[in-house]
C-alpha positions, -999 to 999 in steps of 0.1 A, spaced: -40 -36 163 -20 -13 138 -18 -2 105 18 8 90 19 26 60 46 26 49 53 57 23 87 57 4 104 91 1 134 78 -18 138 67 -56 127 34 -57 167 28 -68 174 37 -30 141 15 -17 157 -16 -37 189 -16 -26 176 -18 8 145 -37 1 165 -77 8 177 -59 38 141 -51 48 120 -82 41 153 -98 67 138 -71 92 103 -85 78 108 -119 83 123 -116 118 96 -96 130 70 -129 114 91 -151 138 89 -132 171 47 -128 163 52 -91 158 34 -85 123 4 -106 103 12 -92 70 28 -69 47 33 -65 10 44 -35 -16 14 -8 -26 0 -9 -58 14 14 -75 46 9 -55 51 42 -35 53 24 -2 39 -6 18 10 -19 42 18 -36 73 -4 -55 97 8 -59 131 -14 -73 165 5 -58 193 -5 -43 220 15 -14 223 24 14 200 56 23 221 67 -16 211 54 -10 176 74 21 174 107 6 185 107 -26 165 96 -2 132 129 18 143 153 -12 133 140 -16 104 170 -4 73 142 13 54 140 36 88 176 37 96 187 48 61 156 71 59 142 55 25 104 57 43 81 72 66 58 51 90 25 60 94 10 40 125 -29 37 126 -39 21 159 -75 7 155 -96 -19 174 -111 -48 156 -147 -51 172 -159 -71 141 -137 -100 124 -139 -130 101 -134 -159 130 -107 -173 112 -87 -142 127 -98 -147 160 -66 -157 167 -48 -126 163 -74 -106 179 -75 -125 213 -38 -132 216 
């Protein structure tokens, strides 16, 4: 599994301009089963998303079609970790 910070390095006028843009690239990436979460950090210099896939390389080239990437408004931070102990209602995204 993976961790994406997500840290903005624009003026948050830039990030909103692209931020519709982004939750588009967001949503997509909920359809195809890519990602299990994501939402703004508090305070709002960037984001946190949760994705169960298997490989970084994927990770990495999904991430790089994102418009917060393409325009530059962020940097990605990928954390790959393994989930040896989980609440059994998310089982599911640990054994699929």
């Amino acid at each position: 599994m993976f961790i994406v910070n997500i840290i903005y390095k624009k003026p948050l006028e830039i990030v909103d301009h692209y931020l519709a843009a982004h939750r588009d690239f967001l949503e997509e990436g909920y359809q195809k089963n890519y990602f299990i979460v994501s939402g703004p950090r508090h305070p709002r210099t960037g984001g946190i998303l949760i994705s169960h896939l298997k490989s970084r390389e994927q990770l990495q080239a999904i991430i790089e079609v994102d418009p917060f990437y393409i325009h530059q408004v962020a940097d990605y931070d990928i954390v790959e970790f393994n989930p040896v102990k989980y609440h059994p209602q998310f089982s599911y995204f640990i054994n699929n």
